[in-house]
TILUM-298958 format. One record per atom (N, C-alpha, C): residue number from 1; residue in one letter; atom name; x, y, z. Coordinates in steps of 0.02 Angstrom, whole numbers, m for minus. Layout:
% TILUM-298958
<balo><num>NUM</num><residu>A</residu><atome>CA</atome><px>X</px><py>Y</py><pz>Z</pz></balo>
...
This chain:
% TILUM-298958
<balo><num>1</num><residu>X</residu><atome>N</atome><px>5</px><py>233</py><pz>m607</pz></balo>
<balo><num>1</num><residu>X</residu><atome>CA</atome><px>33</px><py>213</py><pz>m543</pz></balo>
<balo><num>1</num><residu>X</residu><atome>C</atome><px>60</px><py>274</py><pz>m507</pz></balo>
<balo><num>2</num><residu>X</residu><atome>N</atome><px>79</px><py>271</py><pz>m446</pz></balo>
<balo><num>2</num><residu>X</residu><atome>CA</atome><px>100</px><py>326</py><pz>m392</pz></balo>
<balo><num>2</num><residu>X</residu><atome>C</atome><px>166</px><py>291</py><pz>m386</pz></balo>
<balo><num>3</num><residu>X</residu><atome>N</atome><px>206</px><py>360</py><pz>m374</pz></balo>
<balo><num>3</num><residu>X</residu><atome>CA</atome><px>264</px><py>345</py><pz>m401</pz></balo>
<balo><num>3</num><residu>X</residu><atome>C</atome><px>298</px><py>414</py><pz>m346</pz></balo>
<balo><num>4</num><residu>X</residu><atome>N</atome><px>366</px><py>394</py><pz>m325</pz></balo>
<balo><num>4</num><residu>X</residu><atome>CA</atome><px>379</px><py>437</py><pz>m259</pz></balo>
<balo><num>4</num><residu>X</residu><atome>C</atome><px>460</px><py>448</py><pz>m257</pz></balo>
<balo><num>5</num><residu>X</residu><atome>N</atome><px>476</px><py>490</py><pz>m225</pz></balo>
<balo><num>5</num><residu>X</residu><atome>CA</atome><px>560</px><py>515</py><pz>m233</pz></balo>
<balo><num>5</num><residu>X</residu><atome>C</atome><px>548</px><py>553</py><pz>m173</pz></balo>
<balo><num>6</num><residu>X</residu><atome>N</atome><px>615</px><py>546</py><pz>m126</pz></balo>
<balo><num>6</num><residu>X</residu><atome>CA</atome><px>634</px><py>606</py><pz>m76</pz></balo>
<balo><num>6</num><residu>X</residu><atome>C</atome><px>714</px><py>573</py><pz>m59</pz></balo>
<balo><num>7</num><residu>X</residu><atome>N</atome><px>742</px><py>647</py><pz>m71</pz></balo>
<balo><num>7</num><residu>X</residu><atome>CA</atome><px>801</px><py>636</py><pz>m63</pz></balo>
<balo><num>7</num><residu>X</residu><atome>C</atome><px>846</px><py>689</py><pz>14</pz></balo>
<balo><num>8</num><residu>X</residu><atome>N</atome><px>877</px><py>656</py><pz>34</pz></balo>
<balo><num>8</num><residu>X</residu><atome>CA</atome><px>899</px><py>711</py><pz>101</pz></balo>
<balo><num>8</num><residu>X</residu><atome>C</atome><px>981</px><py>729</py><pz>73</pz></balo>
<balo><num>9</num><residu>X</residu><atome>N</atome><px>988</px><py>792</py><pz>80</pz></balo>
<balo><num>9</num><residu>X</residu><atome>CA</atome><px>1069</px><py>796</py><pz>78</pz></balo>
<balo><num>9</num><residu>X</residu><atome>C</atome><px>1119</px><py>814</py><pz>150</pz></balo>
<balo><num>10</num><residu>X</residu><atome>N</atome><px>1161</px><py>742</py><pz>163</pz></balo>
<balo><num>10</num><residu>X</residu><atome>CA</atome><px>1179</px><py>772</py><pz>216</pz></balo>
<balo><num>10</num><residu>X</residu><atome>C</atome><px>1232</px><py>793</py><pz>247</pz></balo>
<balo><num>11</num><residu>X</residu><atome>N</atome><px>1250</px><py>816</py><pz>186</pz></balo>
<balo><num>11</num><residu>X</residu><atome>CA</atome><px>1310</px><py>867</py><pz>204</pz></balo>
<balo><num>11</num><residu>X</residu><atome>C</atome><px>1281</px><py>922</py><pz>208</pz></balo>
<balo><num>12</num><residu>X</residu><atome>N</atome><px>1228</px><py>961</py><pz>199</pz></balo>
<balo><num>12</num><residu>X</residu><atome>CA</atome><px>1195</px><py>1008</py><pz>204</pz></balo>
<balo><num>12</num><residu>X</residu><atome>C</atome><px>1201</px><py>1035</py><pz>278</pz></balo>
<balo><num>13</num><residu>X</residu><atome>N</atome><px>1178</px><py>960</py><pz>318</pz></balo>
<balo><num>13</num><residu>X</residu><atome>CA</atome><px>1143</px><py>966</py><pz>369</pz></balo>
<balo><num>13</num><residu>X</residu><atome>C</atome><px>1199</px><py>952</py><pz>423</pz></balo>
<balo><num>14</num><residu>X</residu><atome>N</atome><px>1275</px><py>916</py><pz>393</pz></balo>
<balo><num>14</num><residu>X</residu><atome>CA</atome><px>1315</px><py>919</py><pz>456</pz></balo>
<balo><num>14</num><residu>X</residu><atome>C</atome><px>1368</px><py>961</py><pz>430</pz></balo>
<balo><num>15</num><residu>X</residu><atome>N</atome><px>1431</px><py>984</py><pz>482</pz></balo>
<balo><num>15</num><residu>X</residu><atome>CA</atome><px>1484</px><py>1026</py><pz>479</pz></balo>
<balo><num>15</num><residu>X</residu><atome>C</atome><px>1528</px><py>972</py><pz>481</pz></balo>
<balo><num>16</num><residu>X</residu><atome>N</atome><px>1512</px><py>883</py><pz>475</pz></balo>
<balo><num>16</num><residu>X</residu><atome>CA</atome><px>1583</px><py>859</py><pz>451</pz></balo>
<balo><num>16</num><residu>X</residu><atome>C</atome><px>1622</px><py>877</py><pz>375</pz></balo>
<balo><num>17</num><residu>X</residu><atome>N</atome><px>1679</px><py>878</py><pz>376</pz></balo>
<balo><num>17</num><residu>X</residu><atome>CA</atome><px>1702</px><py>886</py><pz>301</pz></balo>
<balo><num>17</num><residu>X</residu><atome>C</atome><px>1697</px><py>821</py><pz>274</pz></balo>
<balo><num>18</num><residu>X</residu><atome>N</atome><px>1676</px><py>754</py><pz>306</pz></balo>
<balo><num>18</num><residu>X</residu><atome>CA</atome><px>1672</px><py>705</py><pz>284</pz></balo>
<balo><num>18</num><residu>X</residu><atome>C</atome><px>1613</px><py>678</py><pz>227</pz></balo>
<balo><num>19</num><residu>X</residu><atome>N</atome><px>1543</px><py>731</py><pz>278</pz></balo>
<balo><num>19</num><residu>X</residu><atome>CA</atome><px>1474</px><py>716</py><pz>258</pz></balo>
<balo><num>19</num><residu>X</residu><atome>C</atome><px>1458</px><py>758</py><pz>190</pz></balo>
<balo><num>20</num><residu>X</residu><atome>N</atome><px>1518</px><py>824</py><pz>157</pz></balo>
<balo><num>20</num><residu>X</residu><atome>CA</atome><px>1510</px><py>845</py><pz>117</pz></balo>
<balo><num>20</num><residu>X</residu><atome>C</atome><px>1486</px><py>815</py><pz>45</pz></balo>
<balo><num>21</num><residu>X</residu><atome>N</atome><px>1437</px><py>835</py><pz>13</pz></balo>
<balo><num>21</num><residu>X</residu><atome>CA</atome><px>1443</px><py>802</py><pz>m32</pz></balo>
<balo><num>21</num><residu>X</residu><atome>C</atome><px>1393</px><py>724</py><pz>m31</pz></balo>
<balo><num>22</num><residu>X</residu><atome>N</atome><px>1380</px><py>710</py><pz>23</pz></balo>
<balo><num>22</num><residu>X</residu><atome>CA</atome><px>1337</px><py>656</py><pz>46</pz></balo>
<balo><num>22</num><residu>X</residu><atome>C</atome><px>1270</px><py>664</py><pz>39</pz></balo>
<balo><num>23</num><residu>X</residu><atome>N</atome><px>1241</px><py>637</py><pz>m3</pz></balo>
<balo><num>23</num><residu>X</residu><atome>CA</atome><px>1165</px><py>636</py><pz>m4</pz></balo>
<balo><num>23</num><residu>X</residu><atome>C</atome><px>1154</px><py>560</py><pz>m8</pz></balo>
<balo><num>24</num><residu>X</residu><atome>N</atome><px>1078</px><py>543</py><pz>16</pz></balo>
<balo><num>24</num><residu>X</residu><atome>CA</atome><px>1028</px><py>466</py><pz>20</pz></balo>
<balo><num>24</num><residu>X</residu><atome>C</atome><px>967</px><py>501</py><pz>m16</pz></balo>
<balo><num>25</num><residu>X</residu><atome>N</atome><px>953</px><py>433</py><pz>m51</pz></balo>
<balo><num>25</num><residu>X</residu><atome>CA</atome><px>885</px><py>448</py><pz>m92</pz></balo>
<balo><num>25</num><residu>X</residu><atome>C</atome><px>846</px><py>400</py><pz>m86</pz></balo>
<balo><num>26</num><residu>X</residu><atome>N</atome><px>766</px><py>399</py><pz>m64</pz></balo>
<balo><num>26</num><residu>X</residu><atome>CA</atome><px>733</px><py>346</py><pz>m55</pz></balo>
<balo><num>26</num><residu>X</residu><atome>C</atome><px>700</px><py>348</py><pz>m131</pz></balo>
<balo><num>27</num><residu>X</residu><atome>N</atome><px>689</px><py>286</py><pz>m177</pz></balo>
<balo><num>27</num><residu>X</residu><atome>CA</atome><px>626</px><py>310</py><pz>m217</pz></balo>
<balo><num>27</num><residu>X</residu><atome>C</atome><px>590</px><py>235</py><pz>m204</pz></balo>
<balo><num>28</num><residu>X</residu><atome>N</atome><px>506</px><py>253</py><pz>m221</pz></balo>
<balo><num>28</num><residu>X</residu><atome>CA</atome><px>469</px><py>182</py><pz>m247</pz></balo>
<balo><num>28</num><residu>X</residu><atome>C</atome><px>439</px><py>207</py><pz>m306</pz></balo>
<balo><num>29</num><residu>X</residu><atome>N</atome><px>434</px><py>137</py><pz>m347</pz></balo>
<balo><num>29</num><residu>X</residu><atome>CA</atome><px>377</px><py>145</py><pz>m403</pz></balo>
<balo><num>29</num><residu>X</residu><atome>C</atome><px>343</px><py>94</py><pz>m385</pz></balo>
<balo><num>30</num><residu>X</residu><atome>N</atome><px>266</px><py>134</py><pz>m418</pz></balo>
<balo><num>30</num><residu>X</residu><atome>CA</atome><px>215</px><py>102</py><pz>m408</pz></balo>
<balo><num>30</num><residu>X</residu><atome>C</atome><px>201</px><py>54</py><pz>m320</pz></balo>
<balo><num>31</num><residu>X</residu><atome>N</atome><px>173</px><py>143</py><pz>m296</pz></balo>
<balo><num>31</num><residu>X</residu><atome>CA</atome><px>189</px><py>138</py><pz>m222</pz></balo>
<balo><num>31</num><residu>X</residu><atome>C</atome><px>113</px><py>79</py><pz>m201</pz></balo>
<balo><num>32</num><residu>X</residu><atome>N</atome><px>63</px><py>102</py><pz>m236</pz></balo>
<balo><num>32</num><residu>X</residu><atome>CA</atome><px>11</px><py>51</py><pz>m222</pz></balo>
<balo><num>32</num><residu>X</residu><atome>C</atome><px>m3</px><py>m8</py><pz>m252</pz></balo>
<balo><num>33</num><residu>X</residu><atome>N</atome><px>53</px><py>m41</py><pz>m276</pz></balo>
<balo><num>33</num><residu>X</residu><atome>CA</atome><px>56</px><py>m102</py><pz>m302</pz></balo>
<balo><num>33</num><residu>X</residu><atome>C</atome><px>m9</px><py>m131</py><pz>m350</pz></balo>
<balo><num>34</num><residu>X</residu><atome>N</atome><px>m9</px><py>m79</py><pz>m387</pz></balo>
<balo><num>34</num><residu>X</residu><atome>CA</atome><px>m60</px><py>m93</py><pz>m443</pz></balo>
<balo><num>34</num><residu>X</residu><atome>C</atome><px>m40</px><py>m131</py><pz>m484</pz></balo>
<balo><num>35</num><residu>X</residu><atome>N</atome><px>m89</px><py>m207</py><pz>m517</pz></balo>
<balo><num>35</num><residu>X</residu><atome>CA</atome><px>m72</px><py>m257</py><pz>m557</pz></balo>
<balo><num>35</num><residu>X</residu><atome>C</atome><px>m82</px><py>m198</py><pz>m645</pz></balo>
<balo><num>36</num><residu>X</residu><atome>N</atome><px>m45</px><py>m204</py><pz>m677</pz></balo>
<balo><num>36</num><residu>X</residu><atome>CA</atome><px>m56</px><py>m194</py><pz>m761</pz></balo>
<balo><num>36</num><residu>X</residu><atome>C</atome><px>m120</px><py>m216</py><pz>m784</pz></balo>
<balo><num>37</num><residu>X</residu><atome>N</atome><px>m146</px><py>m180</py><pz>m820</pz></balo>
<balo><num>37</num><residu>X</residu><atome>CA</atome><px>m209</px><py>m179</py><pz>m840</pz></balo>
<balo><num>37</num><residu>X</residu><atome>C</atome><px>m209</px><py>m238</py><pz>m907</pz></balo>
<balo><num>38</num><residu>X</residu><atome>N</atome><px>m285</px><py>m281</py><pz>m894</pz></balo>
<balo><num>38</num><residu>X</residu><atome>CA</atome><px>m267</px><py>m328</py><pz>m943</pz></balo>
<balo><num>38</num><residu>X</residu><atome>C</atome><px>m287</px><py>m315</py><pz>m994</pz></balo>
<balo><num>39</num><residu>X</residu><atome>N</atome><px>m236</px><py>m362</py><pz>m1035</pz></balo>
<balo><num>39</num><residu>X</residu><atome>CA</atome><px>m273</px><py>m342</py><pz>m1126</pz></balo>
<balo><num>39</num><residu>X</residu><atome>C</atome><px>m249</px><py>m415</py><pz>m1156</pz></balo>
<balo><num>40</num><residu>X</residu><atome>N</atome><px>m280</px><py>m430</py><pz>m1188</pz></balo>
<balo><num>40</num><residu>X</residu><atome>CA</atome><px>m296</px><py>m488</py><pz>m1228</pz></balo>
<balo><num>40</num><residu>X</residu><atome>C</atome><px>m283</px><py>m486</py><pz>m1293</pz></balo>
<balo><num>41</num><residu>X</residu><atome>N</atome><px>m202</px><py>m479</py><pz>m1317</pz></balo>
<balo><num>41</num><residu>X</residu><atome>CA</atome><px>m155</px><py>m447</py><pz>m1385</pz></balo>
<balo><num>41</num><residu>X</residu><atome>C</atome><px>m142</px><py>m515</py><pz>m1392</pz></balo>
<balo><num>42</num><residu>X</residu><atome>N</atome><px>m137</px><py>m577</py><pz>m1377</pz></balo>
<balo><num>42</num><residu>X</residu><atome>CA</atome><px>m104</px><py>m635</py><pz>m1411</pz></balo>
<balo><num>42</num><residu>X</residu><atome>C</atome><px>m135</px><py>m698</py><pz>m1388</pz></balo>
<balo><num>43</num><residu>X</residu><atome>N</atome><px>m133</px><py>m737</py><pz>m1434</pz></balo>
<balo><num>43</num><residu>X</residu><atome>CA</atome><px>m169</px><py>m815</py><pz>m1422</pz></balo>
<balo><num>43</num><residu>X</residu><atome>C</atome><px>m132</px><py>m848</py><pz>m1383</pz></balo>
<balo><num>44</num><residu>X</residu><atome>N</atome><px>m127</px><py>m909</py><pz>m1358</pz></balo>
<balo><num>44</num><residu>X</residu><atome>CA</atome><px>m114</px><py>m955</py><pz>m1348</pz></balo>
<balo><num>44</num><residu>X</residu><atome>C</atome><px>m71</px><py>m965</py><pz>m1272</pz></balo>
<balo><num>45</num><residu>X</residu><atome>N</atome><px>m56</px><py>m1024</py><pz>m1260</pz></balo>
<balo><num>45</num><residu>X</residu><atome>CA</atome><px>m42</px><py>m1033</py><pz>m1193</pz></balo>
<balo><num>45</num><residu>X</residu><atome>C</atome><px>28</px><py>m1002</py><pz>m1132</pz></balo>
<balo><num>46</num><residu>X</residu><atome>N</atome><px>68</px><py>m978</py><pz>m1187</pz></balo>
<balo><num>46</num><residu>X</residu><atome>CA</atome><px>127</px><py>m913</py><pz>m1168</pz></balo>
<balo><num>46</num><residu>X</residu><atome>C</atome><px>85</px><py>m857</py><pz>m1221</pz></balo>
<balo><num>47</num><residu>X</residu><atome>N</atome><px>58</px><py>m838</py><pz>m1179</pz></balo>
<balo><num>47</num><residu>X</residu><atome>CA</atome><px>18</px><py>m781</py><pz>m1222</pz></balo>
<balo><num>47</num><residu>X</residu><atome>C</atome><px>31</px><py>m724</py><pz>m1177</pz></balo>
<balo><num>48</num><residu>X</residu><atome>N</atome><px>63</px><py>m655</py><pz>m1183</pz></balo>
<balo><num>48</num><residu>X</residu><atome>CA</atome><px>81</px><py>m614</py><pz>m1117</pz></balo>
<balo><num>48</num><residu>X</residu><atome>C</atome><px>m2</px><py>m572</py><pz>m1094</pz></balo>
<balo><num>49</num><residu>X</residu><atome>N</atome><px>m3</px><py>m576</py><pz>m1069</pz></balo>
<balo><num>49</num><residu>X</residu><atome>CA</atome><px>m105</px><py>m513</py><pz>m1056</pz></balo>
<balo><num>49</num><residu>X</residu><atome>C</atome><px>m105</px><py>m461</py><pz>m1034</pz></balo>
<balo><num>50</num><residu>X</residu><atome>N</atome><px>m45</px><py>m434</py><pz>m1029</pz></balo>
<balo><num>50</num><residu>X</residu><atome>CA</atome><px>m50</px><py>m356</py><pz>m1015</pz></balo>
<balo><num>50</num><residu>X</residu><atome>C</atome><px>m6</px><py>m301</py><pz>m1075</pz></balo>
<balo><num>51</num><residu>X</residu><atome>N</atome><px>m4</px><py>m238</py><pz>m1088</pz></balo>
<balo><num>51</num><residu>X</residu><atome>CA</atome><px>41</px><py>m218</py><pz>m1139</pz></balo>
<balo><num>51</num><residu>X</residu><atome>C</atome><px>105</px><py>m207</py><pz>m1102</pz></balo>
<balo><num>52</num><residu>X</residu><atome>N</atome><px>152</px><py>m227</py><pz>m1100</pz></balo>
<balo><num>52</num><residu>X</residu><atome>CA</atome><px>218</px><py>m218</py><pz>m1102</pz></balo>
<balo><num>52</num><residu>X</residu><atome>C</atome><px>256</px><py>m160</py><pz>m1117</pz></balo>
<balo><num>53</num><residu>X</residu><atome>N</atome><px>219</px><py>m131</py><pz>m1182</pz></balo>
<balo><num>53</num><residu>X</residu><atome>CA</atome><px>246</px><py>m80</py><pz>m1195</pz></balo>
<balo><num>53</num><residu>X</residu><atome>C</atome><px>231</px><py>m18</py><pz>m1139</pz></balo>
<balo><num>54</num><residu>X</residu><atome>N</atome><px>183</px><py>m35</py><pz>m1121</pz></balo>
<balo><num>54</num><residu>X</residu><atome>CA</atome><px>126</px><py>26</py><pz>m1073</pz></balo>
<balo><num>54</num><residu>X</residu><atome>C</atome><px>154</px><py>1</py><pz>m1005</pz></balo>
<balo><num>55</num><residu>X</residu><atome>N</atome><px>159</px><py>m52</py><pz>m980</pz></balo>
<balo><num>55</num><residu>X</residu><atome>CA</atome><px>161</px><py>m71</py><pz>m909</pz></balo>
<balo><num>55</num><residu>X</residu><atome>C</atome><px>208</px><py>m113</py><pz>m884</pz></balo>
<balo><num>56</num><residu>X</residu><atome>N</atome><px>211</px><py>m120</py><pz>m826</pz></balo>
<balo><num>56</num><residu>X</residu><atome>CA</atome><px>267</px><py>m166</py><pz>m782</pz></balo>
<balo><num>56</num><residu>X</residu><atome>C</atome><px>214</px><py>m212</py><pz>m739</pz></balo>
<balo><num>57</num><residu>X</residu><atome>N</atome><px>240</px><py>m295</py><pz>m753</pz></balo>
<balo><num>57</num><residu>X</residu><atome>CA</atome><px>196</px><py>m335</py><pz>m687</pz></balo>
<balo><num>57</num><residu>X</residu><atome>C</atome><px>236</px><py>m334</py><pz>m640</pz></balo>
<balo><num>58</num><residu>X</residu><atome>N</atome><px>312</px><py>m293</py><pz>m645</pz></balo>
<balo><num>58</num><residu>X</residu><atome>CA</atome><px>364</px><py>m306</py><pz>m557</pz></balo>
<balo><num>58</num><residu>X</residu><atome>C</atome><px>309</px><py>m278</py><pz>m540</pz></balo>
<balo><num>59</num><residu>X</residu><atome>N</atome><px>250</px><py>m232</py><pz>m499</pz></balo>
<balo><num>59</num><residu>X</residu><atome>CA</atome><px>233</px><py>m220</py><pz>m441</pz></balo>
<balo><num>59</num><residu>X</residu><atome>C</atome><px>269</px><py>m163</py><pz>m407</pz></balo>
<balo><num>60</num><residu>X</residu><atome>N</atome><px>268</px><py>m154</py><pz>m349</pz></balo>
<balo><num>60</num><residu>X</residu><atome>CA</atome><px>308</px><py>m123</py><pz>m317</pz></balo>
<balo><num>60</num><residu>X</residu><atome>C</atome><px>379</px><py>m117</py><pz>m325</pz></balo>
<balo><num>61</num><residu>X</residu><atome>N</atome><px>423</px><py>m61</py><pz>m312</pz></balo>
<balo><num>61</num><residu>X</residu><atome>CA</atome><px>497</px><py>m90</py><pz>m328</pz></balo>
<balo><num>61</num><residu>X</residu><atome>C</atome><px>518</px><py>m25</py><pz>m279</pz></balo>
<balo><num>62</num><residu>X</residu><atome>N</atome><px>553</px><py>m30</py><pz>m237</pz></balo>
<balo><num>62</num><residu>X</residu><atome>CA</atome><px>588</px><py>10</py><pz>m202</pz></balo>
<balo><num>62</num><residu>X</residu><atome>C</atome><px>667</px><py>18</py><pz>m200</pz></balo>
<balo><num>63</num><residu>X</residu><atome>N</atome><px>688</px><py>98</py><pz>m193</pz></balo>
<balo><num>63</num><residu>X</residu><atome>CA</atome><px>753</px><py>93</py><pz>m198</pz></balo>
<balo><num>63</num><residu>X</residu><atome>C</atome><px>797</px><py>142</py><pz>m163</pz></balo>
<balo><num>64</num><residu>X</residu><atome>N</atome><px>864</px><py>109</py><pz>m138</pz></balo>
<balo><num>64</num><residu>X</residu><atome>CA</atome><px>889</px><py>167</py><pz>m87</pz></balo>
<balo><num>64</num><residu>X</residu><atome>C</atome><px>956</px><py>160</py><pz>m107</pz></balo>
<balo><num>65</num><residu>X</residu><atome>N</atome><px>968</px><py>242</py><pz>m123</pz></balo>
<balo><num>65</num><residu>X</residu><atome>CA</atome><px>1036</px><py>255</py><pz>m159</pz></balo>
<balo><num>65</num><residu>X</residu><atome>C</atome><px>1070</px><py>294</py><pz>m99</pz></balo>
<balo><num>66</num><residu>X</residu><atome>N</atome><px>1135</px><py>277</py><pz>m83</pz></balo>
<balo><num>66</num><residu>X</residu><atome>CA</atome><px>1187</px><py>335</py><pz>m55</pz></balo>
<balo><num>66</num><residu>X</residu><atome>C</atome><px>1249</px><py>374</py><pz>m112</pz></balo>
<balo><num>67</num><residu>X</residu><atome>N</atome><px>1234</px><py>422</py><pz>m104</pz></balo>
<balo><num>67</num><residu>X</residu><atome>CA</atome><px>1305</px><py>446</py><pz>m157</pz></balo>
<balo><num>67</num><residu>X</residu><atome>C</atome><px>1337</px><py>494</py><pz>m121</pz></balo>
<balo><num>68</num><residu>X</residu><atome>N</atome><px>1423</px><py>501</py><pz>m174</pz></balo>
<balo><num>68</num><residu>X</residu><atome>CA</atome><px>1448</px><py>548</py><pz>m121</pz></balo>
<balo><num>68</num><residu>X</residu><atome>C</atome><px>1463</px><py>562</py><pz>m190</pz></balo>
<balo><num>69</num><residu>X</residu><atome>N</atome><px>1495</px><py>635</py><pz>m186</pz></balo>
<balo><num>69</num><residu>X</residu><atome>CA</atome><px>1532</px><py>672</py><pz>m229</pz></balo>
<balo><num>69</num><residu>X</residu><atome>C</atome><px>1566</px><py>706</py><pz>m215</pz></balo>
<balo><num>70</num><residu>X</residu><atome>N</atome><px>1632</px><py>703</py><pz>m260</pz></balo>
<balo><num>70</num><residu>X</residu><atome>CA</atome><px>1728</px><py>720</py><pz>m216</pz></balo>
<balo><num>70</num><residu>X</residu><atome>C</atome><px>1713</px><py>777</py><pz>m249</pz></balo>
């Protein structure tokens, strides 16, 4: 899967003493919403079909962090 991070810091970028220390972080996983590849490890009618150990069926998952640090 494609998998993505960019983070801005923006206290960098202003002269408040407020914004010091202020960064936002965008990330996604699994930006092209690729299904888990199937595999056929167990019988019956709750039977899971993909490996678990190897993969995620969430799909897409996006995430947006603000942090500050004193």
């Amino acid at each position: 899967t494609v998998d993505l991070a960019a983070r801005l810091d923006i206290g960098a970028l202003s002269a408040s003493p407020m914004a010091q220390g202020l960064s936002l972080q965008l990330s996604a996983q699994n930006v092209l919403d690729e299904d888990p590849p199937f595999v056929d490890l167990a019988r019956g009618p709750n039977a899971v079909r993909y490996d678990s150990a190897n993969a995620n069926p969430l799909g897409r998952f996006l995430a947006l962090e603000l942090r500050k640090r004193w």
